[in-house]
C-alpha positions, 0 to 999 in steps of 0.5 A, a space after each residue: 751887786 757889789 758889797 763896799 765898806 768904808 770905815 774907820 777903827 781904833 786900828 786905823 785913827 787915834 781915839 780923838 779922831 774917834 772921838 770925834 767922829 762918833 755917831 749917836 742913834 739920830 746920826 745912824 739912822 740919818 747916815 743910812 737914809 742918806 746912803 740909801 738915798 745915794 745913786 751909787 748905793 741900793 742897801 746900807 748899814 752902820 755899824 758904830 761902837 765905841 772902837 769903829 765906825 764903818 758904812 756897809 753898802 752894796 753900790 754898783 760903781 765902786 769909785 763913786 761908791 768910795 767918794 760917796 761913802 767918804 763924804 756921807 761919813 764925813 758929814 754926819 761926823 762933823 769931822 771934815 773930809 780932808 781930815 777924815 781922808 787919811 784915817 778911813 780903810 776901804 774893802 770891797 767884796 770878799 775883803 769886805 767880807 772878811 772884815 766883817 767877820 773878823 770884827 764879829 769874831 773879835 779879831 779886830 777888836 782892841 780886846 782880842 776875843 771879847 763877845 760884845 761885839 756880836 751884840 752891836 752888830 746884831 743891834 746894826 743889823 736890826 736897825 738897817 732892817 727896821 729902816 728898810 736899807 738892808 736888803 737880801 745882801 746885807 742881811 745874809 751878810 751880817 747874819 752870816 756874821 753872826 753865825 761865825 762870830 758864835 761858831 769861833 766862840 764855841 769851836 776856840 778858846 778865842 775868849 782865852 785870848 783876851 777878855 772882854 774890854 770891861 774886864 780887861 779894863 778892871 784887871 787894868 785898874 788893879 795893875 793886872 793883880 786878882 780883880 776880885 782880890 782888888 774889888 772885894 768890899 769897895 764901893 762902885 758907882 755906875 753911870 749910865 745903864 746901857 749894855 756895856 754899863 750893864 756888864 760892867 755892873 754885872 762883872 763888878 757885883 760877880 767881883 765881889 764889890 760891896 755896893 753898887 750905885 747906878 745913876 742914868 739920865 733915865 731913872 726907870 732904867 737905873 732902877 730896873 739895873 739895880 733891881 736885876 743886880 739884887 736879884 742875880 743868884 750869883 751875888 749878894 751885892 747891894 745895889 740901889 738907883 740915883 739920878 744923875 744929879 747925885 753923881 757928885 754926892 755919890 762920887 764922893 764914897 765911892 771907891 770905883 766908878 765906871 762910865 759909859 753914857 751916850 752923852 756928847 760932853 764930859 760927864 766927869 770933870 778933872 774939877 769935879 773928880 778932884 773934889 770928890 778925892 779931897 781928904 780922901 788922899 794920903 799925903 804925898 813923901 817927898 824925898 829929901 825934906 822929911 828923910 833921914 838925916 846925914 851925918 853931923 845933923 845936915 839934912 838928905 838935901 843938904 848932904 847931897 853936896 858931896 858930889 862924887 867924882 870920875 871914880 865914885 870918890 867923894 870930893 868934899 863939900 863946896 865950901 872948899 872950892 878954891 875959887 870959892 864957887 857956892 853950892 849949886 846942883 850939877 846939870 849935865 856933869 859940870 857945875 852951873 856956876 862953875 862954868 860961868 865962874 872960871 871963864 877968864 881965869 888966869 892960868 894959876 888958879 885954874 890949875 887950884 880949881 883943876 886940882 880940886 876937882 879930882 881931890 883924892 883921885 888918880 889922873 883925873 885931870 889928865 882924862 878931862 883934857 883927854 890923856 891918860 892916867 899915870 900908873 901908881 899917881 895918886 893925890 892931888 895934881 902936882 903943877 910941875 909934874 903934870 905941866 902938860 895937863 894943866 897947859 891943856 885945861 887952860 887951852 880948853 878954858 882959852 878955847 870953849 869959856 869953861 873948865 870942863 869939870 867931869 863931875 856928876 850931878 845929884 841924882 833927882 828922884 822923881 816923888 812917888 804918887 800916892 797910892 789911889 783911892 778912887 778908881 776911874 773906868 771910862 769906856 765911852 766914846 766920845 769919853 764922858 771922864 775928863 782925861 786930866 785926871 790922869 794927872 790927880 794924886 789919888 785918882 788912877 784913870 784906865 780909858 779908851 785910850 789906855 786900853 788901846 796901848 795896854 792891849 797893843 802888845 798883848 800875845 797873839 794865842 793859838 786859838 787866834 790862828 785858828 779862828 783865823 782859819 775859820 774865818 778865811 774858810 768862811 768867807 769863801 763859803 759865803 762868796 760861792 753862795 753869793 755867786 751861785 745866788 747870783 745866776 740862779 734867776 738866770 737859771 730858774 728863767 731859763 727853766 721857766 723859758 723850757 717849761 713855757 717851750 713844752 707847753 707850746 707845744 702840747 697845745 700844738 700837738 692838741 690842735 694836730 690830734 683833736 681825738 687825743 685821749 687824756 692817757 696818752 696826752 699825759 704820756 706824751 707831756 711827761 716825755 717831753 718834759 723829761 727830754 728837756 729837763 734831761 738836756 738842761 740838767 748838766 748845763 745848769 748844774 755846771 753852771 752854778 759850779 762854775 759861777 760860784 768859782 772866783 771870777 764866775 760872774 760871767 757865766 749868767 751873762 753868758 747864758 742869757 745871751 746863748 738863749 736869749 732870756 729876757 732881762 726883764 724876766 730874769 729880774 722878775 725871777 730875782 725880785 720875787 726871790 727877794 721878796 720870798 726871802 724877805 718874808 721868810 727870814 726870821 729874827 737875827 
């Protein structure tokens, strides 16, 4: 009995290999009848959010175990091996372990903290049972997990670390200003009425939004949304159910929308989220066409042609360029035209050129071929002076086909965008919100992806070392009780073999002693009973000691041999205690 996991997460693939790979309901339920199906494996579950995707299985051969849950994923994906192959983590046994109770701690999750997570692996585990491919392993496993996941939460201050990815994703869409400042009064649309939309209804009507529309493929579940949201003690929100087909119309009034259906396809895209916007988007400044004028009427543009030197001096407009070289704008410190225009010049007017290019400056040319400036020079470059700057300008012309000109280009500055006036929050996967929106004005987008890099700094708190702690102390709580677990049919058969010895045995002595009163046959039972149990106790109770020890598996084998218990009986022992478990365990 051995516990694998193999999986894939926002940690391990980019979003659109997650994407991709996501699983709906029909593609779980199948992917588990097909593990269960598998020789390698005897129990399996799924657990399939929005960031992960992860078999958990008990196999009996752990690389064949590895390639049948690769390959099981991969075609129930629809992505394919090879590309699926270099994303995909593997965890076995008390790692295995680990990793499931950290996800259910919100340890690995993009929004440290955040409680959602307990819900989808309470959801995983309520499936497998339902289908019958978890057994004793997994379900104490996942309600293990459970039950630590909850203890992190009320023994730490995890939820201090991050939020939950609703709320994380809304103070995204406010820039990280006061997210009920930033909703008060605005109009949400909601698409799709599951648990996460759910929440973000919630969370937005406890913003203080104004409205709150909902709109799913199922139109009773919308209005049973709205309904609840009318009705919560802690907000007087409006709410009110539409079907699907009013999106566009609704899109149109509202102020943010959040998405979050199980749908394969886009439910928003860039064509219909531009419409909704259309009007709605304040005109754009572009700088330099209506900015404040220069001196002597030019323009912003126009009087960007006084460039400015090495130094910051002005040098002048173009127009006084002795080589008569147009106004251009300069790439990369040289004039465009410039250097096309003085290639083949004679050496006369390259010596003009180069003396109006540092017009006003000091040693300006003597830098551009690499000498230094003489002290106290100022004006323009004197021909007879300044021979040997001027002989090295030409060679530099003769050698690279240009003057280097050390002029800097205008600064270009980039138009501001304008402020948004439709908020977008996709928390689907695969995502229901086209990504080019990104690139409209007046719309700002915080999806899955955005969230990921937004998160991926965010400062690791106390509390996380802590939860840490609980998980490591955890987990080999759960391994000792899952060795010690592991030799007790051996133990309990072998107590069965002594109980079966002692009977023998009485039978016997009635055969020897036929007068043999009830007293004294009870007495006589009692003690042997006592001897045998006496000499058992400290083996067995040792044993399970030991075995629960990492590297204790090994002790069942040992003592099955030493008192040569049947398998077959040791295996009955094990199927009548999963069957009693199964019967007692109650609801996760």
């Amino acid at each position: 009995m051995s516990l694998l996991v193999v999986g894939l997460s926002h940690r391990s693939a980019p979003v659109s290999v997650l994407e991709r790979a996501s699983l709906n309901t029909d593609a779980q339920i199948k992917l588990l009848q097909d593990t269960v199906a598998a020789e390698p494996a005897t129990e399996a579950a799924v657990l399939a959010t929005c960031n992960r995707i992860e078999l958990y299985a008990d196999v009996d051969k752990f690389h064949a175990g590895v390639a049948e849950l690769s390959t099981l994923l991969a075609q129930h994906s629809g992505v394919g091996l090879e590309e699926l192959t270099p994303y995909l983590y593997v965890h076995y046994e008390d790692r295995a372990v680990h990793h499931l109770f950290s996800v259910a701690c919100g340890l690995d999750s993009m929004v440290v903290g955040e409680g959602q997570i307990l819900g989808q692996i309470k959801d995983s585990l309520a499936r497998a049972q339902d289908l019958h491919s978890a057994g004793r392993l997994l379900n104490d496993l996942f309600q293990q997990a459970l039950r630590v996941g909850k203890r992190a939460h009320s023994e730490t201050g995890i939820d201090r670390a991050g939020q939950s990815l609703v709320t994380f994703g809304l103070e995204q869409l406010a820039r990280g200003g006061d997210v009920q400042q930033w909703a008060r009064g605005k109009k949400a649309l909601v698409i799709g009425a599951g648990s996460m939309s759910s929440l973000a209804a919630a969370t937005l009507a406890r913003a203080g939004v104004a409205e709150i529309v909902v709109a799913n493929r199922t139109f009773d579940r919308a209005e049973r949304l709205a309904q609840i949201l009318m009705e919560g003690d802690d907000t007087d929100v409006a709410a009110r159910a539409v079907p699907m087909e009013s999106v566009p119309a609704e899109l149109t009034r509202a102020d943010v929308t959040v998405s979050c259906t199980g749908a394969t396809g886009l439910v928003l895209t860039a064509e219909s989220v531009a419409g909704a916007v259309e009007g709605r988007t304040p005109p754009s400044a572009v700088p330099g066409e209506d900015g404040p004028t220069a001196p002597g009427g030019e323009s912003g543009r126009t009087a960007g042609a006084q460039r400015s030197g090495p130094s910051g001096t002005s040098l002048g407009s173009e127009d006084g360029c002795p080589l008569e070289l147009s106004s251009v704008q300069g790439t990369a410190g040289f004039s465009v035209l410039g250097e096309a225009a003085v290639a083949g010049m004679a050496a006369a007017e390259l010596e003009q050129h180069a003396a109006w290019v540092d017009k006003g400056t000091v040693g300006g040319a003597q830098r551009a071929a690499g000498g230094s400036a003489r002290p106290g020079t100022a004006g323009t470059l004197d021909p007879a002076a300044d021979t040997d700057a001027i002989a090295a300008l030409a060679a530099t012309v003769a050698t690279v086909g240009r003057i280097p000109e050390r002029r800097r280009p205008e600064p270009v500055e980039e138009p501001q965008r304008p402020e948004p006036v439709l908020f977008l929050l996709d928390l689907a996967m695969p995502r229901d919100i086209d990504a080019a929106v990104h690139r409209l004005a007046g719309v700002r987008l915080v999806d899955i992806e955005s969230l990921a890099e937004a998160s991926a700094g965010a400062p690791m708190a106390a509390d996380v070392d802590q939860v840490r702690r609980i998980v490591s102390d955890e987990v080999a709580a759960f391994g000792a009780a899952l060795r010690a677990a592991h030799i007790t049919p051996t133990v309990v058969a072998l107590r069965t073999m002594a109980a079966d010895v002692v009977a023998g045995e009485i039978a016997r002595l009635d055969g020897r002693l036929p007068g043999l009163d009830d007293k004294h046959r009870a007495e006589i039972t009692q003690t042997v009973r006592r001897v045998v149990d006496k000499l058992l106790h400290a083996p067995t109770v040792r044993v399970k000691q030991l075995a629960a020890e990492p590297g204790g598996a090994g002790y069942a084998d040992a003592l099955r041999t030493l008192f040569d218990l049947d398998p077959e009986t040791v295996a009955a022992v094990s199927r009548a205690e999963d069957s009693t478990t199964e019967k007692d365990r109650g609801p996760a």
